[in-house]
N, CA, C and O atoms as a GROMACS GRO file, in nm:
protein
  404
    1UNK      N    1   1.786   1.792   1.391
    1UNK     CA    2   1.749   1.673   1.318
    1UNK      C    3   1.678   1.714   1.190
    1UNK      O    4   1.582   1.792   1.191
    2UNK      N    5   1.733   1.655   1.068
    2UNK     CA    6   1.623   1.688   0.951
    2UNK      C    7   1.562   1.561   0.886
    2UNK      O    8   1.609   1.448   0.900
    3UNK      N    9   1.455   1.592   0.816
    3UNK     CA   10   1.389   1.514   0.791
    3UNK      C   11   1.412   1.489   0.627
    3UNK      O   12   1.382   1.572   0.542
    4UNK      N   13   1.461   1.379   0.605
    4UNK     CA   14   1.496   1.296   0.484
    4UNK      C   15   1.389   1.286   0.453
    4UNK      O   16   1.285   1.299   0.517
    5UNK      N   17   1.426   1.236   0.253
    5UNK     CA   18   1.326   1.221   0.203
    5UNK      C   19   1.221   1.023   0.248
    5UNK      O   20   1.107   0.980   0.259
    6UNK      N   21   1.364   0.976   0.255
    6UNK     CA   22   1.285   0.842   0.310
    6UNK      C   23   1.195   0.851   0.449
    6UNK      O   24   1.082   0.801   0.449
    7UNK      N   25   1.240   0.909   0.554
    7UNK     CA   26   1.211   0.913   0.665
    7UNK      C   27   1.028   1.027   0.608
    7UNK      O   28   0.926   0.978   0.656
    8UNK      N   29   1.019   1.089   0.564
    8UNK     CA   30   0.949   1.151   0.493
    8UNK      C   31   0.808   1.063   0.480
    8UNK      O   32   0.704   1.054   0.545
    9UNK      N   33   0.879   0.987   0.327
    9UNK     CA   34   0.800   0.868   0.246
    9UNK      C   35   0.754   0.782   0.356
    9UNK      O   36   0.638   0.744   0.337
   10UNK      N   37   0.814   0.733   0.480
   10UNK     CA   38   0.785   0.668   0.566
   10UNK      C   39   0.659   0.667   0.645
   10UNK      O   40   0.574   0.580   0.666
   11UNK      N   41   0.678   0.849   0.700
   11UNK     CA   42   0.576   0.866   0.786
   11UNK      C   43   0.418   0.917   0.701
   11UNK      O   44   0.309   0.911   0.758
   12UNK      N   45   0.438   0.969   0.549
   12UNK     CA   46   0.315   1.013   0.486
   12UNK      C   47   0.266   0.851   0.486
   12UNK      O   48   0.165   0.825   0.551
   13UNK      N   49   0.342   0.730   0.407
   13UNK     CA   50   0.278   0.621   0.399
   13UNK      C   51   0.231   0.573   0.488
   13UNK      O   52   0.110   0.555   0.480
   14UNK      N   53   0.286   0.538   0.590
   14UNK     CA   54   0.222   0.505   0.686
   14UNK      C   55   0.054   0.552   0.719
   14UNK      O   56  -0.051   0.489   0.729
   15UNK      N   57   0.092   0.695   0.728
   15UNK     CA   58  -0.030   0.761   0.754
   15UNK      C   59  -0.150   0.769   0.655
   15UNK      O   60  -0.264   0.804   0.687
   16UNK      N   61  -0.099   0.721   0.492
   16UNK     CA   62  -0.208   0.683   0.423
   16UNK      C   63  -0.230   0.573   0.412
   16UNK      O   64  -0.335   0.544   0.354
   17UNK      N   65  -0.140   0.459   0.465
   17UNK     CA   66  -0.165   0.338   0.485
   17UNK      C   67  -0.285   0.300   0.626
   17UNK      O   68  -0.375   0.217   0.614
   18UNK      N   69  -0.268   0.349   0.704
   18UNK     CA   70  -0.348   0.370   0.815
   18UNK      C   71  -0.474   0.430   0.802
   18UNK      O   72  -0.564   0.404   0.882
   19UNK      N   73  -0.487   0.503   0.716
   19UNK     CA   74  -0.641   0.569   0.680
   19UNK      C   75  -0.699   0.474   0.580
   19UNK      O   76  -0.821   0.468   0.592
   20UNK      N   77  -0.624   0.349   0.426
   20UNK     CA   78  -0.641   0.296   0.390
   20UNK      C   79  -0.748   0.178   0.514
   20UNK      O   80  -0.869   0.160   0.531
   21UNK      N   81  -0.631   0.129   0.571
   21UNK     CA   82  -0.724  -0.015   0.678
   21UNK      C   83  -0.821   0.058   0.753
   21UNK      O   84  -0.903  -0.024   0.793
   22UNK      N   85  -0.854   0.179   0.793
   22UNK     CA   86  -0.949   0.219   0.831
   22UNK      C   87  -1.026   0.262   0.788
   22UNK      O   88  -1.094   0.325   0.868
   23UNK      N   89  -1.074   0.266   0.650
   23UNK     CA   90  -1.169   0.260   0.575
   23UNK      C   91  -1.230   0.118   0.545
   23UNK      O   92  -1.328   0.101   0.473
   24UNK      N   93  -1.159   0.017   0.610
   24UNK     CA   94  -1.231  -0.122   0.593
   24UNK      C   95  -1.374  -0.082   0.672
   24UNK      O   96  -1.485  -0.110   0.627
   25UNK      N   97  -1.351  -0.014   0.795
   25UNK     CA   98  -1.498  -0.005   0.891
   25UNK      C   99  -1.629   0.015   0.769
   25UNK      O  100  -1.745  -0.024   0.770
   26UNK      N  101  -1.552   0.094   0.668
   26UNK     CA  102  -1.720   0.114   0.618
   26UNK      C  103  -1.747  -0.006   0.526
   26UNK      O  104  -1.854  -0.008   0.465
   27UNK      N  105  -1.682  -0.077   0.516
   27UNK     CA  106  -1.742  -0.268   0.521
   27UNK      C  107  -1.770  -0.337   0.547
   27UNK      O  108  -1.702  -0.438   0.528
   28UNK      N  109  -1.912  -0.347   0.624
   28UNK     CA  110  -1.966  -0.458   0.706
   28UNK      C  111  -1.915  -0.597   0.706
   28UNK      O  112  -1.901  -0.649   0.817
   29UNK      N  113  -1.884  -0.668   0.599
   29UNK     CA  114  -1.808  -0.822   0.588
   29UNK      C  115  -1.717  -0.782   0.640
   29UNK      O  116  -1.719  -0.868   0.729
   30UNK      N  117  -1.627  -0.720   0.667
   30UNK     CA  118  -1.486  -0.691   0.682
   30UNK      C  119  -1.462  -0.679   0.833
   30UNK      O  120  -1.344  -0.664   0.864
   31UNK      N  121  -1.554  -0.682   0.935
   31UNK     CA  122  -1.581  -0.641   1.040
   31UNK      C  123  -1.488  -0.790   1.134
   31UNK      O  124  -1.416  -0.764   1.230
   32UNK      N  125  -1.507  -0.916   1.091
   32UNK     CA  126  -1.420  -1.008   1.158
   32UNK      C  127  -1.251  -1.007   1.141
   32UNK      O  128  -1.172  -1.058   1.220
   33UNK      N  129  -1.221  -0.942   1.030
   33UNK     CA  130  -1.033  -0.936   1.029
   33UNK      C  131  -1.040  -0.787   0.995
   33UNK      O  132  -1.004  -0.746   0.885
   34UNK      N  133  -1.092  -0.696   1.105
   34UNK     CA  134  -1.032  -0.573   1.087
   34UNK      C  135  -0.900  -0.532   1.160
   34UNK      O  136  -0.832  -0.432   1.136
   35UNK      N  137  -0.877  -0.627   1.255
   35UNK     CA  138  -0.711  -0.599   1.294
   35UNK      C  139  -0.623  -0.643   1.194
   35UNK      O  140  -0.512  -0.589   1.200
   36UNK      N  141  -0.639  -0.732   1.094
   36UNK     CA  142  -0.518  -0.765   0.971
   36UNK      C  143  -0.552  -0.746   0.881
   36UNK      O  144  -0.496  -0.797   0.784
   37UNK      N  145  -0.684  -0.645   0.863
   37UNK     CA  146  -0.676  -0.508   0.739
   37UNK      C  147  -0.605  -0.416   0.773
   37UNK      O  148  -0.513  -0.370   0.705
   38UNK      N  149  -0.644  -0.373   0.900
   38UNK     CA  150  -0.502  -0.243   0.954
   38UNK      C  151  -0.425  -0.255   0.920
   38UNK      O  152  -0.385  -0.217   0.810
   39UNK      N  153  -0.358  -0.326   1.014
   39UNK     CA  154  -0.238  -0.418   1.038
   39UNK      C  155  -0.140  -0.394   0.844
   39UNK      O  156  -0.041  -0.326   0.817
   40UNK      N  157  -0.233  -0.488   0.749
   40UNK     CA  158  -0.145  -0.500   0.616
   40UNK      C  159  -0.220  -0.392   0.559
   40UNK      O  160  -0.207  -0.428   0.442
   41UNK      N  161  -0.304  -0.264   0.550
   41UNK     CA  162  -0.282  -0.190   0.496
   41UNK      C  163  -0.180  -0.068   0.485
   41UNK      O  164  -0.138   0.017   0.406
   42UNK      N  165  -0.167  -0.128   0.655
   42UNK     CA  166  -0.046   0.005   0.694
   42UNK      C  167   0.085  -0.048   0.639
   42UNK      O  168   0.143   0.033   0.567
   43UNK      N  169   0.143  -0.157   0.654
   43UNK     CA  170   0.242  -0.193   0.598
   43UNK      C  171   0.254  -0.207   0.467
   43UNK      O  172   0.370  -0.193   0.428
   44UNK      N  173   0.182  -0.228   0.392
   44UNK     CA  174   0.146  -0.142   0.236
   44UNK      C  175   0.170  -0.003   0.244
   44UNK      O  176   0.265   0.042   0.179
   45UNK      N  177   0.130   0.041   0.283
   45UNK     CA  178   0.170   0.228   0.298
   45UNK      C  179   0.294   0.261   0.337
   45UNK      O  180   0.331   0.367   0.287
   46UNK      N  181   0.397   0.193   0.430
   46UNK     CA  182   0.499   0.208   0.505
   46UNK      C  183   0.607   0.151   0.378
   46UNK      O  184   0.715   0.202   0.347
   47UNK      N  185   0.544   0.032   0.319
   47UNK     CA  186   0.708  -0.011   0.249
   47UNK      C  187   0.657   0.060   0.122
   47UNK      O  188   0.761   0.106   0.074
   48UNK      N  189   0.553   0.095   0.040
   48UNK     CA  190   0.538   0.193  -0.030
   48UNK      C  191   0.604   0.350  -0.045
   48UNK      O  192   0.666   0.408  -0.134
   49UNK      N  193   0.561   0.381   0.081
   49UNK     CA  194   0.653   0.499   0.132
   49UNK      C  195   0.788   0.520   0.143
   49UNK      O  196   0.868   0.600   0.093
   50UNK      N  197   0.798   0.395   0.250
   50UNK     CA  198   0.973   0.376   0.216
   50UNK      C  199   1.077   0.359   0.063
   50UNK      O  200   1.200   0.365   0.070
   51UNK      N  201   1.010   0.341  -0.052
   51UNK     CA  202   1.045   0.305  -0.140
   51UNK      C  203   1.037   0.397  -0.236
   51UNK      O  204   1.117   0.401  -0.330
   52UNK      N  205   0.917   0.498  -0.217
   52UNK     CA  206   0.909   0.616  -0.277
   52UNK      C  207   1.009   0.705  -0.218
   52UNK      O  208   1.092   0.728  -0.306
   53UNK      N  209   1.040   0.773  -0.096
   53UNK     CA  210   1.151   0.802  -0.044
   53UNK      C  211   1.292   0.791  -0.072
   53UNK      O  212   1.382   0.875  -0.071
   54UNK      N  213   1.290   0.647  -0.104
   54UNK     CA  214   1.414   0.650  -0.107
   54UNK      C  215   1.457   0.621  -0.296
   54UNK      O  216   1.572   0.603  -0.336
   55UNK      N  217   1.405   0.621  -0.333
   55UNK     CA  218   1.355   0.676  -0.496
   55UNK      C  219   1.394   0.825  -0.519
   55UNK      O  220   1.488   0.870  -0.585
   56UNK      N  221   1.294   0.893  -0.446
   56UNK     CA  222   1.352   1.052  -0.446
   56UNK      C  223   1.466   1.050  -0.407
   56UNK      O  224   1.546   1.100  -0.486
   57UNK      N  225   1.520   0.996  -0.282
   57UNK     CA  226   1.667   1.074  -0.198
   57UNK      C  227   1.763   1.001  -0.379
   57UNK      O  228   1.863   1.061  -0.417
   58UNK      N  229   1.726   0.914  -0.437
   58UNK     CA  230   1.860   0.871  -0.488
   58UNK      C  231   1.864   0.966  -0.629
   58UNK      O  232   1.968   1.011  -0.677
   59UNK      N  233   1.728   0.989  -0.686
   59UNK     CA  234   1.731   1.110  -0.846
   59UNK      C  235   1.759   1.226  -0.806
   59UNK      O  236   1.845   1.283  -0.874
   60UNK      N  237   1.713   1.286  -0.713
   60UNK     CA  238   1.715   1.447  -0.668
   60UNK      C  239   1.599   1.507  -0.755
   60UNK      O  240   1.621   1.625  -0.783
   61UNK      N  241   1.488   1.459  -0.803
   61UNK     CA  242   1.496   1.524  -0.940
   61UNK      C  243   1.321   1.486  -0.887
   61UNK      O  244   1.288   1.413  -0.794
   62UNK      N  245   1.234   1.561  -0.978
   62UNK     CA  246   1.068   1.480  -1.006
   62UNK      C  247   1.045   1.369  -1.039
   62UNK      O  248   0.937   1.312  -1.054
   63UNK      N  249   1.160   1.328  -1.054
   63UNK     CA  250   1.147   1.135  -1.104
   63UNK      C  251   1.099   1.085  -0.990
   63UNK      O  252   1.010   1.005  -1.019
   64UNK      N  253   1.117   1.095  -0.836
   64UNK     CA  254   1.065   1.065  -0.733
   64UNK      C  255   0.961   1.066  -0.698
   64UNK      O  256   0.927   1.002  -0.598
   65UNK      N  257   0.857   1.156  -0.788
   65UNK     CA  258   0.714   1.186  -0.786
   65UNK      C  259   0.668   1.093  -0.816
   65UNK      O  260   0.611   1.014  -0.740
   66UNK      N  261   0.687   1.076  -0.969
   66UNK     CA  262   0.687   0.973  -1.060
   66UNK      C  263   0.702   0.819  -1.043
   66UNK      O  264   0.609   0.744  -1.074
   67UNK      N  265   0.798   0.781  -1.003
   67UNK     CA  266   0.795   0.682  -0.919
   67UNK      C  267   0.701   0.626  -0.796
   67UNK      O  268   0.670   0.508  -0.781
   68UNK      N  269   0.659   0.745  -0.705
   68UNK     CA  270   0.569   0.730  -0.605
   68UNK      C  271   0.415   0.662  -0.689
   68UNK      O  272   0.345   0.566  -0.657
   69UNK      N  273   0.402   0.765  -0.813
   69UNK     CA  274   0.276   0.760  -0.903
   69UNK      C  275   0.278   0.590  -0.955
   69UNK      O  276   0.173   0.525  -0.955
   70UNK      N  277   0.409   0.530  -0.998
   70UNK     CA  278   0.408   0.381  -1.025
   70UNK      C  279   0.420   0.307  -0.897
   70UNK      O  280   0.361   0.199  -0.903
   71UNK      N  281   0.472   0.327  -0.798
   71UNK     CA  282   0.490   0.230  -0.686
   71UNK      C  283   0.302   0.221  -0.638
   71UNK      O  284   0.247   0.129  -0.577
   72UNK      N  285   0.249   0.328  -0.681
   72UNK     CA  286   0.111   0.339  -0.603
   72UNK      C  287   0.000   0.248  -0.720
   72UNK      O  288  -0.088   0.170  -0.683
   73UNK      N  289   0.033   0.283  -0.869
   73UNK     CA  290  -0.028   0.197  -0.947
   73UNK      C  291   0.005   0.076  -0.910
   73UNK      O  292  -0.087   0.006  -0.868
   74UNK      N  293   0.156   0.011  -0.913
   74UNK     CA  294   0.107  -0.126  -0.895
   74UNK      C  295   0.073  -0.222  -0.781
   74UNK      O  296   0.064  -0.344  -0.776
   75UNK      N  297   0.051  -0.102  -0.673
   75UNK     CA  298  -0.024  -0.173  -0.534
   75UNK      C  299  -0.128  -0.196  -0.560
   75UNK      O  300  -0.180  -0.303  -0.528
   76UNK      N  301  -0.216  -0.059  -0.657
   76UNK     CA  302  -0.338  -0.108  -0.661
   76UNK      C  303  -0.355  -0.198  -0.760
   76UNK      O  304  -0.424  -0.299  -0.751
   77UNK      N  305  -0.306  -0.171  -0.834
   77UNK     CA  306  -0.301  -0.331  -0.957
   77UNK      C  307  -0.305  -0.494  -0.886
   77UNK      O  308  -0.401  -0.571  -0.887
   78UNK      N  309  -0.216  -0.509  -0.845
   78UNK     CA  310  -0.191  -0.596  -0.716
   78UNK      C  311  -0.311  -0.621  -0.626
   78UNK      O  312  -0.366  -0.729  -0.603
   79UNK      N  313  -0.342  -0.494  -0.579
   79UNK     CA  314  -0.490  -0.553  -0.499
   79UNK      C  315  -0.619  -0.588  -0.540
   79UNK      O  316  -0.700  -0.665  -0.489
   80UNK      N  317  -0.626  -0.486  -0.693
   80UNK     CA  318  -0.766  -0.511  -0.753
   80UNK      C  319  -0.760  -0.641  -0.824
   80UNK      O  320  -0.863  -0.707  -0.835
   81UNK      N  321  -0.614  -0.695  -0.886
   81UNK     CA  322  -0.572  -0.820  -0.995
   81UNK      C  323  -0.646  -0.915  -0.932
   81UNK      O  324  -0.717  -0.970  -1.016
   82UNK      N  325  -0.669  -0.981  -0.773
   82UNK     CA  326  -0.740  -1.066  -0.715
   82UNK      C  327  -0.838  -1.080  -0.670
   82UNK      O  328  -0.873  -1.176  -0.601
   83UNK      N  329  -0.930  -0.942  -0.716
   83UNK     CA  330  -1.059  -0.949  -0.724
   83UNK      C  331  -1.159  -0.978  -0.853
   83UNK      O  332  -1.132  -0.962  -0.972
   84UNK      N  333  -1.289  -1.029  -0.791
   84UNK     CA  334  -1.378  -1.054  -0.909
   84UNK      C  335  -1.360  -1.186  -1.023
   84UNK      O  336  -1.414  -1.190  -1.134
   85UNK      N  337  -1.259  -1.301  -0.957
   85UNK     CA  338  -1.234  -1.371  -1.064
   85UNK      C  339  -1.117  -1.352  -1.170
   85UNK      O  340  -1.086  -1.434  -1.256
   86UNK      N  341  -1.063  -1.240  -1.150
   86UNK     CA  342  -0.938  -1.236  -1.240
   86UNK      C  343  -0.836  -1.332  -1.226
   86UNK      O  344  -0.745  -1.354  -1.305
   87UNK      N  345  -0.861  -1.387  -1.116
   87UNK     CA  346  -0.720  -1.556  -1.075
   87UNK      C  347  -0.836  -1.645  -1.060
   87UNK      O  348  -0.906  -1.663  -0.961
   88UNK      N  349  -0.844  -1.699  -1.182
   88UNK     CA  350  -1.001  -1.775  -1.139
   88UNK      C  351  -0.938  -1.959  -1.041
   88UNK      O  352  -1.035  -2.014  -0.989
   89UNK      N  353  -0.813  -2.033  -1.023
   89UNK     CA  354  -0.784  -2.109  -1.004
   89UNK      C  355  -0.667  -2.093  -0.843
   89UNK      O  356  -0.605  -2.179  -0.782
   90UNK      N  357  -0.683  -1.902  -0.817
   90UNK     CA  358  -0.662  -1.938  -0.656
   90UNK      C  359  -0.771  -1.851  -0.581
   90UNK      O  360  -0.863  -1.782  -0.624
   91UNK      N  361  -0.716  -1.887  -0.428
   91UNK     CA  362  -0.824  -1.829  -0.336
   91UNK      C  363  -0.721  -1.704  -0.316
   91UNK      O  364  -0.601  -1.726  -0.304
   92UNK      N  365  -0.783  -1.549  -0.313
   92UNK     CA  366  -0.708  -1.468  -0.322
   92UNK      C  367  -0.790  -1.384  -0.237
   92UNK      O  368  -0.911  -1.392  -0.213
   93UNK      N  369  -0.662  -1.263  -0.176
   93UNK     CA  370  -0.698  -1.224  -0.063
   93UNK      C  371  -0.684  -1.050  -0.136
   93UNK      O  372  -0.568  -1.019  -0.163
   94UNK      N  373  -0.786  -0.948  -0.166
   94UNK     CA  374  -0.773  -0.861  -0.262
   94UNK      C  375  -0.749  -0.755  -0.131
   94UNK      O  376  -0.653  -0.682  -0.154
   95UNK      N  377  -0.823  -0.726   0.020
   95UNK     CA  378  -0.742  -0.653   0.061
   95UNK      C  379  -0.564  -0.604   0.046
   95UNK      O  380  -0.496  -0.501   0.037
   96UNK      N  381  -0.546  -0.769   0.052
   96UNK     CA  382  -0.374  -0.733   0.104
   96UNK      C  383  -0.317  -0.710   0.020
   96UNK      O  384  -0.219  -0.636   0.030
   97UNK      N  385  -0.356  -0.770  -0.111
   97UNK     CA  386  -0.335  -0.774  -0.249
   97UNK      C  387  -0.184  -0.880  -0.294
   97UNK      O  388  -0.086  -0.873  -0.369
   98UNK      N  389  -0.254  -0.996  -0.175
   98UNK     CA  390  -0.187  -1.109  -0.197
   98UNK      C  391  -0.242  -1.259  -0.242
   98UNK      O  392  -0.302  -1.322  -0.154
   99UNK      N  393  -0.227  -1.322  -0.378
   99UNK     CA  394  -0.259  -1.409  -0.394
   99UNK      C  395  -0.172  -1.537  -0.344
   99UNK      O  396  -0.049  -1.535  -0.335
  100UNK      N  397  -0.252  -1.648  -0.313
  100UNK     CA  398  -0.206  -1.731  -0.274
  100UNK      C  399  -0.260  -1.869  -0.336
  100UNK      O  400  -0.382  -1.869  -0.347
  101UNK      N  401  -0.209  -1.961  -0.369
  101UNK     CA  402  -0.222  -2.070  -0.438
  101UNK      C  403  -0.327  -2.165  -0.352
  101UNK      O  404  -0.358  -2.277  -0.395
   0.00000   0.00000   0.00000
């Protein structure tokens, strides 16, 4: 069995997605929805991964790096965009880095 580059992207994300929601612990507020910080940080990491993966398998090339480097900026863009008032007219959820109306 070998290990593809998606299958790859899969299991690193995951696994930095999973260390992501488990760094909620060192957030005391965060302590009532720490199962659906896990929960959507890991799946942030997993379709991240998956997407970086399969980015690489299709260039062959360092463009796949590169790509990983933008798929990862605009998660965090995405998560920080709904903090602090930057959507001042919804209630926004900056863990998941999903706004909602």
């Amino acid at each position: 069995m070998s290990l593809t580059k998606p299958v790859l992207g899969l299991a690193v994300g995951g696994v930095l997605g999973l260390l992501d929601g488990l760094s909620g612990f060192l957030e005391p507020s965060l302590a009532p929805v720490m199962g659906s910080v896990i929960t959507f940080s890991l799946l942030k990491g997993l379709l991240a991964g998956i997407a970086t993966g399969y980015v690489s398998y299709r260039v062959h090339s360092m463009l796949g790096i590169l790509a990983g480097i933008g798929i990862a900026a605009v998660k965090w863009h995405a998560s920080n965009s709904c903090r602090d008032g930057l959507r001042t007219q919804e209630r926004c959820d900056g863990i998941y880095g999903i706004c909602r109306a």
